[in-house]
C-alpha positions in Angstrom: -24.9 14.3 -29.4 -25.5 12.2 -26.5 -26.2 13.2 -23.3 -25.4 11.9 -19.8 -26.8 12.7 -16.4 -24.3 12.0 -13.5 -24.2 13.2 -9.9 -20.1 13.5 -10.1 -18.1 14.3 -13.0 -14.5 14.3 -12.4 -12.3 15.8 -14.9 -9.0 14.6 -15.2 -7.2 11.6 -14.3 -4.4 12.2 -11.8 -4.4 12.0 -8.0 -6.7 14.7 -7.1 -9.6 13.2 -9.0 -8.6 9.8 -8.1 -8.7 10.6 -4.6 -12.1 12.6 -4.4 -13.4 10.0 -6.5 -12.3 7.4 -3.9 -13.7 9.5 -0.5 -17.0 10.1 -2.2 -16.7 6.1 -3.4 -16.4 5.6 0.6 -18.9 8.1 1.7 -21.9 7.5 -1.2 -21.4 4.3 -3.0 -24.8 5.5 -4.5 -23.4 8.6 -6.3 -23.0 8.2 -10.2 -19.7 9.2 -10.8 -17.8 9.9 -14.2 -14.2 10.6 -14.9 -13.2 12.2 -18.0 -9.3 11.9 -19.1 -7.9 13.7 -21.7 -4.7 11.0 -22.3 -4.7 7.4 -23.7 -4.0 6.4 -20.0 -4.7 7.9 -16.0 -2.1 9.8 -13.9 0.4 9.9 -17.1 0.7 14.4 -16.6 2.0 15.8 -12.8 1.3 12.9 -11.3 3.4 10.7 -13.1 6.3 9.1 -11.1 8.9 11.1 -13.3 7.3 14.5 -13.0 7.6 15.2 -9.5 9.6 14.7 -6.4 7.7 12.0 -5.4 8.6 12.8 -1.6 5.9 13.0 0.9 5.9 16.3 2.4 5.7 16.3 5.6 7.4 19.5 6.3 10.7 17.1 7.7 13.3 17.9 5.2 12.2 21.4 3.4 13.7 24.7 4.1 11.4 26.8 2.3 8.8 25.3 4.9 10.6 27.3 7.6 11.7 30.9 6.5 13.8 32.5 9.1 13.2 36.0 10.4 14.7 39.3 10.4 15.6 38.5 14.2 17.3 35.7 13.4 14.1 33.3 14.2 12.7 30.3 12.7 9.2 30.0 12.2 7.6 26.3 12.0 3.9 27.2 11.9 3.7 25.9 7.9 5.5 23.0 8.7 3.4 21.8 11.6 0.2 22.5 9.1 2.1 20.5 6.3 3.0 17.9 9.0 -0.8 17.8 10.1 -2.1 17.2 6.6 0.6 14.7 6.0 -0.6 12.5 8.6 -4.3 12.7 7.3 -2.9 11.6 4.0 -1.1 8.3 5.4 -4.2 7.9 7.5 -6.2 7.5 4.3 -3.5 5.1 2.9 -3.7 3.2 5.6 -7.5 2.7 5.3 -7.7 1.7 1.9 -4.9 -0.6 2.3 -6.5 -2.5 5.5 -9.5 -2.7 3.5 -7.8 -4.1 0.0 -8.6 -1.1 -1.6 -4.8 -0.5 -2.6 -2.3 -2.7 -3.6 0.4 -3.6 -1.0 1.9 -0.3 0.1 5.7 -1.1 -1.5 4.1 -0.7 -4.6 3.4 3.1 -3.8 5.1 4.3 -0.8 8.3 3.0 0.5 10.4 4.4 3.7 13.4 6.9 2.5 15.0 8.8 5.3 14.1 13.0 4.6 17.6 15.0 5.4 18.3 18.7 5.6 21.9 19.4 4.3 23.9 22.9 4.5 27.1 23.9 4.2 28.6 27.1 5.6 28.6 29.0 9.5 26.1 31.0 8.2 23.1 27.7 7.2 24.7 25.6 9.7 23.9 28.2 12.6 20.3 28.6 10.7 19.6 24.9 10.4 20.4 24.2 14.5 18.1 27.0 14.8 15.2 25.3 12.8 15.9 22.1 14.9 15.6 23.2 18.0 12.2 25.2 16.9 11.1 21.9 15.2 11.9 19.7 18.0 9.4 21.3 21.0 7.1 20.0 18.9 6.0 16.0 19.1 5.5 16.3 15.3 9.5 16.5 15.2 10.0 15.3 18.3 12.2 11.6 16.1 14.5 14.6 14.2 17.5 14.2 14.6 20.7 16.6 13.8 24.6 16.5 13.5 27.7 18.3 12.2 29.5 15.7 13.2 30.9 14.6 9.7 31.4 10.6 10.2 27.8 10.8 11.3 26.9 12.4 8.6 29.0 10.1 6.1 26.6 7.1 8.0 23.7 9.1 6.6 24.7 10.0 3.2 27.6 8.6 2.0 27.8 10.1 -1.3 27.1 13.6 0.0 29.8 13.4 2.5 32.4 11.7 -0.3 35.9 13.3 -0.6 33.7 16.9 0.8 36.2 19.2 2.4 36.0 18.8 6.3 37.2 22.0 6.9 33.9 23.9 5.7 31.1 23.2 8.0 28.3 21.2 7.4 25.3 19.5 9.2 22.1 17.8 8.6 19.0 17.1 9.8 17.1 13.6 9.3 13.6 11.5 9.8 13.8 8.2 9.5 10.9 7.5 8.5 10.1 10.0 5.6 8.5 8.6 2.2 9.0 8.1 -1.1 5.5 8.1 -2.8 4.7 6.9 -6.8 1.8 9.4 -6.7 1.4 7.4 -10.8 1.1 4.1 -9.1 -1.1 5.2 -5.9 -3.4 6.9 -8.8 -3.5 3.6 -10.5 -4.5 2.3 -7.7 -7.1 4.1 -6.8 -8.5 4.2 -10.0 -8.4 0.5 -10.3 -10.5 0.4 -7.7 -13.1 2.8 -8.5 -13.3 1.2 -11.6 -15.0 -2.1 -9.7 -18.1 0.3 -8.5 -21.2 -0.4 -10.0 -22.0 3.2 -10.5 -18.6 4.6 -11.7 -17.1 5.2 -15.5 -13.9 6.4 -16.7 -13.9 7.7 -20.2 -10.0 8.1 -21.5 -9.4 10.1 -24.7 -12.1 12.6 -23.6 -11.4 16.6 -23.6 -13.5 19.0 -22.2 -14.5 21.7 -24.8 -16.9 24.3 -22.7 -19.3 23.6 -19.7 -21.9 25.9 -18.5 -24.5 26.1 -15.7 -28.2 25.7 -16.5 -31.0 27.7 -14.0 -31.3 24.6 -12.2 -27.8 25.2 -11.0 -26.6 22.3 -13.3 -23.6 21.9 -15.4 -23.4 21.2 -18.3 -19.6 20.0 -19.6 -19.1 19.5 -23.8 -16.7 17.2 -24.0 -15.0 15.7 -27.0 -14.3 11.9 -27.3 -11.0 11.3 -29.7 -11.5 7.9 -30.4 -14.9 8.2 -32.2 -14.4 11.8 -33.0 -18.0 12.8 -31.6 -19.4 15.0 -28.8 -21.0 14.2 -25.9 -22.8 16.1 -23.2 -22.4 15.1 -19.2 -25.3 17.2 -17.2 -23.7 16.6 -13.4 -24.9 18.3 -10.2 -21.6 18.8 -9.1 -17.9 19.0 -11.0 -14.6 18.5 -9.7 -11.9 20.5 -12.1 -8.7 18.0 -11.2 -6.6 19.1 -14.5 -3.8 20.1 -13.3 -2.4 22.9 -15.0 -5.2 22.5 -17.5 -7.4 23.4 -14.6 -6.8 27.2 -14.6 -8.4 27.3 -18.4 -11.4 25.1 -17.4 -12.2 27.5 -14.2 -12.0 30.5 -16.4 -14.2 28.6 -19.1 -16.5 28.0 -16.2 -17.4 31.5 -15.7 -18.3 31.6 -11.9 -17.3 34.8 -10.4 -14.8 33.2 -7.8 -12.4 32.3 -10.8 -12.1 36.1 -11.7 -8.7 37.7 -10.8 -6.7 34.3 -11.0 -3.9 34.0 -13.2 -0.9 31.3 -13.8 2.4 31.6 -13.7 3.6 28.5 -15.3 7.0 26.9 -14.4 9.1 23.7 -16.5 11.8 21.4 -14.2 14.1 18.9 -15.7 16.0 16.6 -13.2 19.2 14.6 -13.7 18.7 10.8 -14.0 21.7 8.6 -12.8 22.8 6.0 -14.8 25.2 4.0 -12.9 23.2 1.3 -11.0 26.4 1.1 -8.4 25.9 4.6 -7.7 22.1 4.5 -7.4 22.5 1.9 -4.8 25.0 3.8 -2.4 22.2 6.4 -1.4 19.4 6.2 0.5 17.8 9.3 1.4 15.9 12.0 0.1 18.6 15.2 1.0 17.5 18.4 0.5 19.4 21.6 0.3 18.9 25.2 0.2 17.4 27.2 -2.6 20.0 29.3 -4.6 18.7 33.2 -3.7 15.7 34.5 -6.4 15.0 30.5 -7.0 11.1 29.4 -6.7 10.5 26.7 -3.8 9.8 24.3 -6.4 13.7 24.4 -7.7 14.8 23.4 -4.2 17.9 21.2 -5.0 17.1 17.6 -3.7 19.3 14.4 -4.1 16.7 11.7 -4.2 16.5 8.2 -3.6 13.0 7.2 -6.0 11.1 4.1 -6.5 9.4 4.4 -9.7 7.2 1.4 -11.0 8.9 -0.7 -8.7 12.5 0.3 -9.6 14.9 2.1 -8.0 16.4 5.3 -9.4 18.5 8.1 -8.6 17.6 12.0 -9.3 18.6 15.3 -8.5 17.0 18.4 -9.1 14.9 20.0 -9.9 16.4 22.6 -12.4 13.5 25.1 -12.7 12.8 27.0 -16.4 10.5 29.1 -18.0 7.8 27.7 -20.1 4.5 29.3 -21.5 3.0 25.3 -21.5 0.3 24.5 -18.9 0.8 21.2 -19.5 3.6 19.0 -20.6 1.3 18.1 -24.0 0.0 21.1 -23.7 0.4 24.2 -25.9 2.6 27.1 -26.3 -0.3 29.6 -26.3 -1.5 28.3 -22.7 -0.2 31.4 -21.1 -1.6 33.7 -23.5 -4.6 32.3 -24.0 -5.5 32.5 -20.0 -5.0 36.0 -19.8 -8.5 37.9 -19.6 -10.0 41.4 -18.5 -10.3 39.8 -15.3 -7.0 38.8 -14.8 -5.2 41.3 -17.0 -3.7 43.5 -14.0 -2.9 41.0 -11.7 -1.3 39.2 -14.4 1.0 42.3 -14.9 1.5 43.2 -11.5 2.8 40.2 -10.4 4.7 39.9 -13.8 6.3 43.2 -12.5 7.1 42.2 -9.2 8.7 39.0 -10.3 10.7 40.3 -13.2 14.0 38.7 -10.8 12.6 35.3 -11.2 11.7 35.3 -15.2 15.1 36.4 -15.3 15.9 33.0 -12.9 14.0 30.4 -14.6 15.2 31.4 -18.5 18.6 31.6 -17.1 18.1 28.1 -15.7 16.4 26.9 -19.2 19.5 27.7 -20.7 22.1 26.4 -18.5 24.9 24.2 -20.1 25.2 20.6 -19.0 28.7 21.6 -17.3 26.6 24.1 -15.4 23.8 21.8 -14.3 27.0 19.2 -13.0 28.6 22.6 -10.9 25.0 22.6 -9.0 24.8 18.9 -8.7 28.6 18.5 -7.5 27.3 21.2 -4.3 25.8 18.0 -2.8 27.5 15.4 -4.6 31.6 16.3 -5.1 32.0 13.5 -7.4 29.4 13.5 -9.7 30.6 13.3 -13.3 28.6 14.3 -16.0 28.7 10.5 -18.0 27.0 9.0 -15.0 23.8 11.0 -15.6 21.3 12.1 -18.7 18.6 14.9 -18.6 15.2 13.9 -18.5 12.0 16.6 -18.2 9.7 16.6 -15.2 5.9 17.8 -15.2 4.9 21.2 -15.6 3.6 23.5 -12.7 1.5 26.8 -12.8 1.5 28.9 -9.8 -1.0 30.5 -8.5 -1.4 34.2 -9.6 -4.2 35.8 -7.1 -5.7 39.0 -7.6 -6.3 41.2 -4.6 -7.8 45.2 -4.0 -7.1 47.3 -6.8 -5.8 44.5 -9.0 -2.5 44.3 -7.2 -1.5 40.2 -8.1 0.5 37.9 -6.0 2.2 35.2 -7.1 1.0 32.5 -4.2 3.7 29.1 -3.9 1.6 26.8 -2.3 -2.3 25.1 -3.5 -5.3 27.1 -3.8 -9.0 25.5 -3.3 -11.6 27.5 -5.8 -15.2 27.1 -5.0 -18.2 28.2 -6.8 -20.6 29.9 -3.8 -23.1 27.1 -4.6 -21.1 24.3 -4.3 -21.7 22.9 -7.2 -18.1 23.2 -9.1 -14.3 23.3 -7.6 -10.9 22.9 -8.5 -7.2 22.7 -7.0 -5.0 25.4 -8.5 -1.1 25.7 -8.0 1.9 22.7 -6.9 3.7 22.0 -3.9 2.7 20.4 -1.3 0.2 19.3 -4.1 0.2 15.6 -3.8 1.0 15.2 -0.5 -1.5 16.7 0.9 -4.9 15.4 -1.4 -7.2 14.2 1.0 -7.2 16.8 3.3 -7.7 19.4 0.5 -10.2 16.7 -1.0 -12.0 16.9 2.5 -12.4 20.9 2.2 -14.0 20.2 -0.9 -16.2 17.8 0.4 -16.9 20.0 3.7 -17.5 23.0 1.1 -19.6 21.2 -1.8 -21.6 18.1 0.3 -21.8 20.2 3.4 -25.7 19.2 3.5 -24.9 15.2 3.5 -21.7 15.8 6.0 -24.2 17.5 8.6 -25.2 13.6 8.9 -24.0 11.4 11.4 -23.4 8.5 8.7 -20.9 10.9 6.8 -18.9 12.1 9.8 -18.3 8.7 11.2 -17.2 7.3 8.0 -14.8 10.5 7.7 -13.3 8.9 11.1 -13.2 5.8 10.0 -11.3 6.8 7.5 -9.2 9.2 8.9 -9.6 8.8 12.8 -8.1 12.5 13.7 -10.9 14.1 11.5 -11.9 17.5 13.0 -9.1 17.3 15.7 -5.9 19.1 15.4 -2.9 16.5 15.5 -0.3 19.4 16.8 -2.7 20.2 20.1 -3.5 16.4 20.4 0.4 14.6 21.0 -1.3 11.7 22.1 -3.5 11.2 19.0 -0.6 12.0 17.0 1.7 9.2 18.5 -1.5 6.4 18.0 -2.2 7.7 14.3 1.4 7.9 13.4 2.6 4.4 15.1 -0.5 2.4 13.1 0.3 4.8 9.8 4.2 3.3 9.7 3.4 -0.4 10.7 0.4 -0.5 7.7 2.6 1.5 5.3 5.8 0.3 6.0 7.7 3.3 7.0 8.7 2.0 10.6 
């Protein structure tokens, strides 16, 4: 068995990995870094273009973002955060693509309007009320908002098509929202690693165990397909970027801050139009509100995609229950992460969420007529012969376990780290993507927080990122320089 001493080892190949890979790249050209894929090819799981949204959240267009109170009130506070980290990510962009480090930005991002649409007195009443919350803010101070239905027929043509004017409606809309190929931007990024001197990626390579010597070491058993051998990697540090194969490698692990966590794994499936004279009469991504019980993830969306460098059409997603971590994963996944440690929370928040089992394996089984009823609530004309099924990535929510093994089943992304630094991991989806190098940065803040007391590493971090350490929503004028360069590099103005 051959063995390999690295100062990185990044498991998995999707956007996460690619992205730490990249800031360390930035930071330490010197650090001997190895990335370990379990598929033939890089960013071919979530972050595939056809197994997620692909929109850049910036908190602009979702409604679960902004729950409304029992008095009636709208609160914005996670989608100023969302907003905040947003802007960090196009930041980033924006660096490696001054520098050459990306490919010109089309190929990856490209400018698609974000809308919020609702129908009803009820969600037209709510969504004034989120805009005039959003609005005091300079992170929304460009939304803008109508009932007016010719303007919105300017917006969305197809949404607005032969709708009944009698019911009211209205939307919300930033112009300059994103599309991203998170599959492309990983390429990218990988491509680019792939140049360094002191980096390796090893595709067709599956981590088996790992385990941490008394040097504080790990060492990570990992199985290469194509010659059907074992190797060892010894690394002072590991990045767990499966994922939902993540989950099983933390538990694997053994480091008492995986304990308690537990996954609650979730399918999606969108609708793919067909018609290219269809595709090409919307231009937006518009995003409804989810039906009651739904997960945030199964948020209806009609969305204008670019995919490889074509254009598509999707709506969706339709959520369903799966017992798959991983969209080549296996059915035992779920049964196989359930542990002494996780056992109660696993149960508890099985018992709490009995409602939206019931949800997602009623949506699993719903009949193509039924998928066209849900699709026709944006778009009246849709006809079933102008669209095929096609199966997005899989997502495992975070279940966390709190006092007396009560679990909670958490919607957003969850940052594990050993108390030594020395391993770490991104559990759970949405905002997910969006929002990597900020979460990459509280990795690097957590596990290099020796080498980021230097002055070398915090001015590269700025250099990279210039509002590093300052809050965008207390610093309007910051906001408004980072912001104005982000659209002219990227595209979006």
């Amino acid at each position: 068995m051959s063995v390999t001493h690295v100062d990185v080892l990044l498991v998995g190949g999707g956007v996460m990995s690619a992205t730490l890979g990249t800031l360390l790249a930035q930071l330490a050209p010197e650090l001997k870094m190895v990335m370990v894929e379990r598929l033939d090819q890089v960013a071919h799981e979530s972050t595939d273009g056809w197994s997620n949204a692909g929109t850049g959240h910036a908190g602009y267009c979702e409604l679960n973002y902004t729950p409304q109170a029992a008095d009636g009130s709208v609160e914005v506070k996670r989608a100023l955060a969302i907003n905040a980290d947003f802007e960090v990510t196009l930041q980033f962009l924006s660096y490696l693509v001054e520098r050459g480090l990306l490919p010109p930005p089309a190929t990856f991002i490209n400018r698609v309007p974000h809308l919020s649409f609702v129908w009803g007195e009820e969600d037209v009443t709510f969504l004034r009320k989120r805009y005039e919350a959003m609005r005091r803010h300079a992170q929304f101070s460009d939304m803008q908002f109508s009932d007016d239905p010719d303007v919105l027929r300017q917006w969305m043509p197809l949404v607005m098509a032969q709708r009944d004017v009698s019911q009211p409606v209205a939307a919300t809309r930033v112009e300059y929202g994103s599309d991203i190929d998170f599959g492309a931007l990983t390429r990218g990024m990988v491509e680019t690693l792939k140049r360094q001197p002191n980096f390796n990626l090893l595709l067709e390579h599956s981590v088996r165990s790992l385990e941490q010597d008394k040097h504080g070491h790990w060492h990570v058993h990992v199985h290469d397909r194509a010659s059907n051998k074992s190797k060892t990697f010894v690394s002072r540090f590991v990045f767990l970027g499966a994922g939902g194969g993540a989950l099983p490698l933390l538990q694997k692990s053994g480091i008492p801050e995986s304990k308690g966590y537990g996954g609650f794994p979730v399918s999606g499936q969108w609708l793919i139009c067909n018609d290219p004279e269809i595709v090409q009469q919307h231009h937006a991504k518009v995003y409804g509100k989810a039906p009651l019980g739904a997960p945030p993830m199964s948020v209806p969306h009609l969305d204008t995609r670019i995919i490889n460098g074509q254009r598509a059409l999707l709506f969706g997603p339709y959520a369903g229950f799966t017992t798959k971590f991983l969209k080549q994963g296996s059915y035992l996944d779920l049964l196989k992460s359930v542990s002494p440690f996780n056992l109660k929370p696993m149960m508890s928040a099985g018992w709490s969420n009995v409602d939206l089992t019931r949800y997602l394996i009623g949506e699993a089984l719903q009949s193509p007529k039924q998928r066209n009823k849900a699709l026709r609530n944006i778009y009246p004309q849709a006809h079933v012969r102008d669209w095929s099924l096609a199966n997005a990535g899989k997502r495992v929510q975070v279940i966390k376990g709190y006092d007396k093994g009560v679990g909670k089943l958490e919607f957003g992304t969850e940052v594990v780290v050993a108390q030594d630094g020395t391993l770490a991991t991104l559990l759970g989806a949405s905002p997910g993507a969006s929002i990597a190098p900020p979460a990459m940065i509280q990795i690097i803040e957590r596990c290099f927080a020796d080498k980021l007391k230097a002055d070398e590493w915090q001015q590269r971090l700025r250099e990279m990122m210039p509002s590093y350490g300052v809050s965008l929503t207390e610093e309007p004028e910051l906001l408004a320089k980072v912001r104005g360069r982000n659209l002219r590099v990227l595209g979006l103005g």
